[in-house]
Backbone as XML, in Angstrom:
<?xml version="1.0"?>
<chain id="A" units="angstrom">
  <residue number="1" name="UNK">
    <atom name="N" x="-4.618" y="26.924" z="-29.991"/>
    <atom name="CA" x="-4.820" y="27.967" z="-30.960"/>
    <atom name="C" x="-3.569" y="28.811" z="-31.136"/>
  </residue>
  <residue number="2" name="UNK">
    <atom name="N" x="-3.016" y="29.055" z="-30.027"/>
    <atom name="CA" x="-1.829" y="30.210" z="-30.196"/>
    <atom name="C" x="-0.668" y="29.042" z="-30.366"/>
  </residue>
  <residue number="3" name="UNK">
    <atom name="N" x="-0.871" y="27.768" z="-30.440"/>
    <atom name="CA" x="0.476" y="27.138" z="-30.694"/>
    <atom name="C" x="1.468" y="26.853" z="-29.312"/>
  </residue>
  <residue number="4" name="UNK">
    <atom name="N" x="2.382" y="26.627" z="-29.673"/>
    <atom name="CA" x="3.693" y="27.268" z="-28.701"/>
    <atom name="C" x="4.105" y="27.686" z="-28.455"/>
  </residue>
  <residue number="5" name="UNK">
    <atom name="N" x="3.945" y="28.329" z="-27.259"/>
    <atom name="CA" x="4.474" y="30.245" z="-26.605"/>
    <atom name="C" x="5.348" y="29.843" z="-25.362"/>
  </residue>
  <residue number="6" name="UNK">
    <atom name="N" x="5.936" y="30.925" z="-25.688"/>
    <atom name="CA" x="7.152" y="30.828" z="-24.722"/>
    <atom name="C" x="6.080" y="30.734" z="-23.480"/>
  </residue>
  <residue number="7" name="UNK">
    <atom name="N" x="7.597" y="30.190" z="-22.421"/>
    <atom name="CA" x="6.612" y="30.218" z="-21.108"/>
    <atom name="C" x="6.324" y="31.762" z="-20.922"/>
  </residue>
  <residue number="8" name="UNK">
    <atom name="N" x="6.696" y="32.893" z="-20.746"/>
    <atom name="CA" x="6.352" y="34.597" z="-20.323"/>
    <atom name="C" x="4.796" y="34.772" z="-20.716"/>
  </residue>
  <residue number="9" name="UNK">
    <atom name="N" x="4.801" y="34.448" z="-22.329"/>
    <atom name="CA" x="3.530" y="34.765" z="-22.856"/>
    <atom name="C" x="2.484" y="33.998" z="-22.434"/>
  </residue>
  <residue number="10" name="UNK">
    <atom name="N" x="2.974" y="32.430" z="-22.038"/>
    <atom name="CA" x="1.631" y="31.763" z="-21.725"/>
    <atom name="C" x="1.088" y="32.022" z="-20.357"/>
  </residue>
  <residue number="11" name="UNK">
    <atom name="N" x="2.220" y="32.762" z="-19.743"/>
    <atom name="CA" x="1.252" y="33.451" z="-17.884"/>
    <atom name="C" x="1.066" y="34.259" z="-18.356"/>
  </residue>
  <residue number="12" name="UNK">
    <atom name="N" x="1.164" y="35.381" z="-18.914"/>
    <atom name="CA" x="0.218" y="36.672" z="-19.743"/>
    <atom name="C" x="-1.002" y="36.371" z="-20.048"/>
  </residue>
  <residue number="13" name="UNK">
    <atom name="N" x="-0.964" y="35.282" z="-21.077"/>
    <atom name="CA" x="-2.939" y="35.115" z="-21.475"/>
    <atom name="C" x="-3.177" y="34.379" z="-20.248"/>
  </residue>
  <residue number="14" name="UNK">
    <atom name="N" x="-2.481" y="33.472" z="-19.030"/>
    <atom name="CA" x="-3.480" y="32.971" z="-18.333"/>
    <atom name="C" x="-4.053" y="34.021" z="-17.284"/>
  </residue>
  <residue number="15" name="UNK">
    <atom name="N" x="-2.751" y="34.774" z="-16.846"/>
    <atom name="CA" x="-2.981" y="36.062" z="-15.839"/>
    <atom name="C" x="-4.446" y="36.864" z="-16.442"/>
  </residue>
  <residue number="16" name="UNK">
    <atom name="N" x="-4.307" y="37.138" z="-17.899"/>
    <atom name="CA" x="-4.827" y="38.400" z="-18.220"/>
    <atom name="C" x="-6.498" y="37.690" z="-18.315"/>
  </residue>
  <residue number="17" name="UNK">
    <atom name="N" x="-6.386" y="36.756" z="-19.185"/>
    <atom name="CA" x="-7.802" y="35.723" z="-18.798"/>
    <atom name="C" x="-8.659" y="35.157" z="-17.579"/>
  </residue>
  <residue number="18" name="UNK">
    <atom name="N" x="-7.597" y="34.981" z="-16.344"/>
    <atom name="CA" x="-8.087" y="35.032" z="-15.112"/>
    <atom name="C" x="-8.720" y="35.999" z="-14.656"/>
  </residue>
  <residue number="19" name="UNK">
    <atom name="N" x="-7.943" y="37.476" z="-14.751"/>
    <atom name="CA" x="-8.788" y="38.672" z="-14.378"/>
    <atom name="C" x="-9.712" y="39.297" z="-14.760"/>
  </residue>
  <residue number="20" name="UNK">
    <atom name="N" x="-9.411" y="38.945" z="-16.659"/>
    <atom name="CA" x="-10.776" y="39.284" z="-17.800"/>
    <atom name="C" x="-12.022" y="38.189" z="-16.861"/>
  </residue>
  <residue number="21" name="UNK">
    <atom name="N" x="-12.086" y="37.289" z="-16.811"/>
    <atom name="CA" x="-13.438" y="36.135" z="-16.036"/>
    <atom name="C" x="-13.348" y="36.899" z="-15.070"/>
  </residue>
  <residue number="22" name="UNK">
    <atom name="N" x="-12.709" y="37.146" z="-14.067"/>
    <atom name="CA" x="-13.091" y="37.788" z="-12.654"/>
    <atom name="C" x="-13.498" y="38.708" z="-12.355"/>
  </residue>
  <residue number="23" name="UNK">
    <atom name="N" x="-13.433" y="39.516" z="-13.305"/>
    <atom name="CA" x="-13.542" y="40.857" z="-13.546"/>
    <atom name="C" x="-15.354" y="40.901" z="-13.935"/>
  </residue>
  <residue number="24" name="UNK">
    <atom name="N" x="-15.255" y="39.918" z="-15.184"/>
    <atom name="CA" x="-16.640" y="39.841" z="-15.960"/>
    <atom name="C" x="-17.385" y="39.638" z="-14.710"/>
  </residue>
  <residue number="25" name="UNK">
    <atom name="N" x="-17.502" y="38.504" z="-13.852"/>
    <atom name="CA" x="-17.956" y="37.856" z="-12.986"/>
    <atom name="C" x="-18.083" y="39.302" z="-11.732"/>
  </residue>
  <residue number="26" name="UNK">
    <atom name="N" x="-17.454" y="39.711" z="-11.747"/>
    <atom name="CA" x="-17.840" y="41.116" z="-10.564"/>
    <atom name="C" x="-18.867" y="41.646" z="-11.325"/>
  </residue>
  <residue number="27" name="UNK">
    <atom name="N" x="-18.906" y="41.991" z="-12.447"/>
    <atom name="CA" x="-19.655" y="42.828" z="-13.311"/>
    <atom name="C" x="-20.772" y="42.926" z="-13.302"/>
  </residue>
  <residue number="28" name="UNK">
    <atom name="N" x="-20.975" y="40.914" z="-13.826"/>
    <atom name="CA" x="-22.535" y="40.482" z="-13.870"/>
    <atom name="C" x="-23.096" y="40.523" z="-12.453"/>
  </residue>
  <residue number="29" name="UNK">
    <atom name="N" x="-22.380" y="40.469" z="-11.494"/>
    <atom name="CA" x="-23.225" y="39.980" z="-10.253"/>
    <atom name="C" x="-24.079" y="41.795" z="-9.807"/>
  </residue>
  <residue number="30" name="UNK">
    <atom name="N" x="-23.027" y="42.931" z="-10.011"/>
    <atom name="CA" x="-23.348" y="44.467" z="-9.860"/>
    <atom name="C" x="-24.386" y="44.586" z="-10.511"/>
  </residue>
  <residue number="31" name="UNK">
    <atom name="N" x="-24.226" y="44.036" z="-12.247"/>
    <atom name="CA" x="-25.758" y="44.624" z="-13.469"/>
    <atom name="C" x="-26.517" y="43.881" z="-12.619"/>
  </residue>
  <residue number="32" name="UNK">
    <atom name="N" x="-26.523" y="42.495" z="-11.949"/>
    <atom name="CA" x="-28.243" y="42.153" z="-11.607"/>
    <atom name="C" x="-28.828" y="42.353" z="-10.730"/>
  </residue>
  <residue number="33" name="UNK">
    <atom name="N" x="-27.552" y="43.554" z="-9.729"/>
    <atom name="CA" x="-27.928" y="43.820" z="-8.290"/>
    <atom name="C" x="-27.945" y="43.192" z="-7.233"/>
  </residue>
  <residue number="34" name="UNK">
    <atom name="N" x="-26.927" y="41.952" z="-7.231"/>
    <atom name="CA" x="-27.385" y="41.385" z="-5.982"/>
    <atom name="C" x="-25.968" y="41.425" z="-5.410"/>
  </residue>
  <residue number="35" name="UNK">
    <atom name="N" x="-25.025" y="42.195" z="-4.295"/>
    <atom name="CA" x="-24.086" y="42.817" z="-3.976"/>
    <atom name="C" x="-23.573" y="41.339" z="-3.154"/>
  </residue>
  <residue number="36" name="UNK">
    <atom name="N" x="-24.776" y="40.753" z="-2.401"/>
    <atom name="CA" x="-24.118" y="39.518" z="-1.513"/>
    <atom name="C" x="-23.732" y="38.283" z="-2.558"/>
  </residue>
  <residue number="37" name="UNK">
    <atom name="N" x="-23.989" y="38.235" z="-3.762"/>
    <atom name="CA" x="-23.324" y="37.149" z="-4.659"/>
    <atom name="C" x="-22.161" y="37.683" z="-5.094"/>
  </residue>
  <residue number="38" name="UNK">
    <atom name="N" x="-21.238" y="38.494" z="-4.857"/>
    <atom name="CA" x="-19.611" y="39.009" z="-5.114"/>
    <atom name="C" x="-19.181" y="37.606" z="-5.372"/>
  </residue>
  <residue number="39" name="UNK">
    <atom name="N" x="-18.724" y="37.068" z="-4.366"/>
    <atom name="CA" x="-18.545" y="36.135" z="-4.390"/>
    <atom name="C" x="-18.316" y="34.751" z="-5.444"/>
  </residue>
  <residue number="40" name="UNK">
    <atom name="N" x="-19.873" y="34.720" z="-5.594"/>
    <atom name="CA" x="-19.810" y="33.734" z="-6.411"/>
    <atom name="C" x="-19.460" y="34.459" z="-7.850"/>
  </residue>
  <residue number="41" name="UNK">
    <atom name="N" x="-19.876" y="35.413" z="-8.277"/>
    <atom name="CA" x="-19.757" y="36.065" z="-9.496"/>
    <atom name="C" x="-18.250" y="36.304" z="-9.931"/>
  </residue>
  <residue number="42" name="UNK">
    <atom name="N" x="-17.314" y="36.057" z="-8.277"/>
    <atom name="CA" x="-15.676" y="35.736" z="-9.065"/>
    <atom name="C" x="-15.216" y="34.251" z="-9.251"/>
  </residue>
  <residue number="43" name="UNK">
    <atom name="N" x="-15.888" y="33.405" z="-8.358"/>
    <atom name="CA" x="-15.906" y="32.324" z="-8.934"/>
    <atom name="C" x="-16.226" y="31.451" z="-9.938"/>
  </residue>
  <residue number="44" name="UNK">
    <atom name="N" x="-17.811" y="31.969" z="-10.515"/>
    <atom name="CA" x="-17.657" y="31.555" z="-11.872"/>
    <atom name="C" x="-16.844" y="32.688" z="-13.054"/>
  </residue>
  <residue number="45" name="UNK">
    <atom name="N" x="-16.413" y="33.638" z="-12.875"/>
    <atom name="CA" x="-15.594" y="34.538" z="-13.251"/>
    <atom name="C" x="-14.029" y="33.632" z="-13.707"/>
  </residue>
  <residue number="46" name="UNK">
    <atom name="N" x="-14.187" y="33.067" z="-12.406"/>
    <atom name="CA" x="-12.697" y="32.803" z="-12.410"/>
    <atom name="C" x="-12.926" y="30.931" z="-13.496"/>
  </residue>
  <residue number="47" name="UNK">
    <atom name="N" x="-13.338" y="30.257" z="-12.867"/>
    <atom name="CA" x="-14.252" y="29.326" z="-13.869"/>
    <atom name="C" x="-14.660" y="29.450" z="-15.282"/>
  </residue>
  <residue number="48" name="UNK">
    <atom name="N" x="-14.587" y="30.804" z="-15.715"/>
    <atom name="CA" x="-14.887" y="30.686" z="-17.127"/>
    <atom name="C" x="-13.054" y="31.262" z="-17.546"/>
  </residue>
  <residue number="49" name="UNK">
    <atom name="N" x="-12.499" y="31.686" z="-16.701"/>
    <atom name="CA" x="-11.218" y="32.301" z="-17.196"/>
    <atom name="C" x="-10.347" y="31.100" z="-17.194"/>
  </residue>
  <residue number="50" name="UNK">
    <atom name="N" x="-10.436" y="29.896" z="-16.743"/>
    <atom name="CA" x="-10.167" y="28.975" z="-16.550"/>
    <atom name="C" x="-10.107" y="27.995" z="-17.655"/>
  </residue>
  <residue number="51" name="UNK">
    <atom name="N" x="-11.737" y="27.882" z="-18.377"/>
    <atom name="CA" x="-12.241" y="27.416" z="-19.250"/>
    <atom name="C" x="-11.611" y="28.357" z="-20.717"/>
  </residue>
  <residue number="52" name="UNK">
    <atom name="N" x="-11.231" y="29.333" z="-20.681"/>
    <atom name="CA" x="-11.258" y="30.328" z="-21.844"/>
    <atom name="C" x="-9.422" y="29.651" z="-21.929"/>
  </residue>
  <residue number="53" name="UNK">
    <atom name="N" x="-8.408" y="29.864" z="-21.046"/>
    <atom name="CA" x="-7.069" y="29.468" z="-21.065"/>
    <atom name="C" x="-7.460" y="28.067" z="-21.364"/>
  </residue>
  <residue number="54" name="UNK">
    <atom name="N" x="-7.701" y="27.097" z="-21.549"/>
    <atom name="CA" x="-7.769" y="26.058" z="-21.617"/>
    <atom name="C" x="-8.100" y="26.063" z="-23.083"/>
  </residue>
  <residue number="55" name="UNK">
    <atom name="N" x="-8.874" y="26.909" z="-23.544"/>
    <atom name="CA" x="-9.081" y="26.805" z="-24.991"/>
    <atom name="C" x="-8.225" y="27.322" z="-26.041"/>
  </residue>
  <residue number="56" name="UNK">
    <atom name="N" x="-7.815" y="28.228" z="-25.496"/>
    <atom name="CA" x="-6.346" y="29.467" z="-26.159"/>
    <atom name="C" x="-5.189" y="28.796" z="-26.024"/>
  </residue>
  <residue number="57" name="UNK">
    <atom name="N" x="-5.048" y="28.230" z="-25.027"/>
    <atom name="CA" x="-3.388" y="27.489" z="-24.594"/>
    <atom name="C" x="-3.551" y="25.919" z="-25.159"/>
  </residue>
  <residue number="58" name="UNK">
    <atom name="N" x="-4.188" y="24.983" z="-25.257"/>
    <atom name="CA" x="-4.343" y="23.416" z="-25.764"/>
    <atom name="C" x="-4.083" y="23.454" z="-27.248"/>
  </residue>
  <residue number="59" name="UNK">
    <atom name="N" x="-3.277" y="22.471" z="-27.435"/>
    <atom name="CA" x="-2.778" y="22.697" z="-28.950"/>
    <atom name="C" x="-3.952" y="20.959" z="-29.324"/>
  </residue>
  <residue number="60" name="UNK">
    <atom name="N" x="-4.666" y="21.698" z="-30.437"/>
    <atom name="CA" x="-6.007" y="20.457" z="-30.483"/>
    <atom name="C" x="-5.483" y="19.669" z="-31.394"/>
  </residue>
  <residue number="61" name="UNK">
    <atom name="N" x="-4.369" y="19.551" z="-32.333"/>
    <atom name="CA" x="-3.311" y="19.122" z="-33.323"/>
    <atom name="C" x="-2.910" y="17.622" z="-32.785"/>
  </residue>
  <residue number="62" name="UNK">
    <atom name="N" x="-3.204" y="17.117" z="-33.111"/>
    <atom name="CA" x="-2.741" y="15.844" z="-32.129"/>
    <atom name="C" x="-1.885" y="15.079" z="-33.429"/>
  </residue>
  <residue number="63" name="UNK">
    <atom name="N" x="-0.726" y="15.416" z="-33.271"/>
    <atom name="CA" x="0.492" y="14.950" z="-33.983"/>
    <atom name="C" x="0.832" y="13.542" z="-33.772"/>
  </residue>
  <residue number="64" name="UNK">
    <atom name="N" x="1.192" y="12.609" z="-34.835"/>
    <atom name="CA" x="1.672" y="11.535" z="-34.716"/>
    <atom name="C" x="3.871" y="11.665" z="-34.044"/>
  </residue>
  <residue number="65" name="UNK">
    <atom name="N" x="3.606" y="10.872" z="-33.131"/>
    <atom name="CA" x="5.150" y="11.449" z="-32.678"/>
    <atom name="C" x="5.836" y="10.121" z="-33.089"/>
  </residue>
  <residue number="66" name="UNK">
    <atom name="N" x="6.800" y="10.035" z="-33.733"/>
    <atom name="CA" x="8.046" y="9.017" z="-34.396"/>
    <atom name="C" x="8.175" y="8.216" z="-33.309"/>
  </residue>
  <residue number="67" name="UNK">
    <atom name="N" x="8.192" y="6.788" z="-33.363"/>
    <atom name="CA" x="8.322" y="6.090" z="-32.226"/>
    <atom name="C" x="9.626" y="5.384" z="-32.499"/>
  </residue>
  <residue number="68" name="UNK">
    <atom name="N" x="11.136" y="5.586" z="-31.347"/>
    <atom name="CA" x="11.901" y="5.023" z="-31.898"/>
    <atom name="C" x="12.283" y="3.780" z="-31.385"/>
  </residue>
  <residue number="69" name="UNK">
    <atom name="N" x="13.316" y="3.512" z="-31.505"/>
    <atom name="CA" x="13.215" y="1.720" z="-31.289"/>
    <atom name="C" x="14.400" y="1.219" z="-31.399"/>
  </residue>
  <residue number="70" name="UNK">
    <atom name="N" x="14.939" y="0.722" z="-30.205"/>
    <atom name="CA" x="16.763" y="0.107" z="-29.794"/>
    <atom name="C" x="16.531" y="-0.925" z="-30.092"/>
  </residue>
  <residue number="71" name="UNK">
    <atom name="N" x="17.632" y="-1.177" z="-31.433"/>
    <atom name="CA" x="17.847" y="-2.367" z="-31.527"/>
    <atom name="C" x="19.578" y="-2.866" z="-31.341"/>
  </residue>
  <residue number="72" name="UNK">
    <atom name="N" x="19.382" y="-3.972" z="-30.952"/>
    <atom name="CA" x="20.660" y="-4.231" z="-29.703"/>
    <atom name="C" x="22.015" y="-5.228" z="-31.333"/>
  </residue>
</chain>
């Protein structure tokens, strides 16, 4: 989606997406009250931040690339 980003910017959205999921994932586990799933609530946290960079950073464009060819 974002194309081709320098390398700086593409650890920015993965950094900032890792912590946005981990973060979420602390969140949900506090709203449903259950304090001993921390845990897991950063792991799928971190699992969806995972899943979210994967969707933002993959260029879905699947370009035909010039195939070249030595001839002797």
């Amino acid at each position: 989606m974002f194309g081709p980003l320098p390398r700086l910017h593409r650890l920015l959205v993965i950094v900032t997406a890792l912590v946005v999921g981990m973060l979420s994932g602390i969140w949900l586990v506090e709203v449903m009250g259950a304090p001993l799933l921390i845990g897991a609530g950063i792991g799928w946290g971190l699992l969806a931040g995972l899943l979210l960079n994967y969707v933002l950073l993959h260029d879905f464009h699947h370009r035909t690339r010039p195939v070249r060819v030595r001839r002797h």
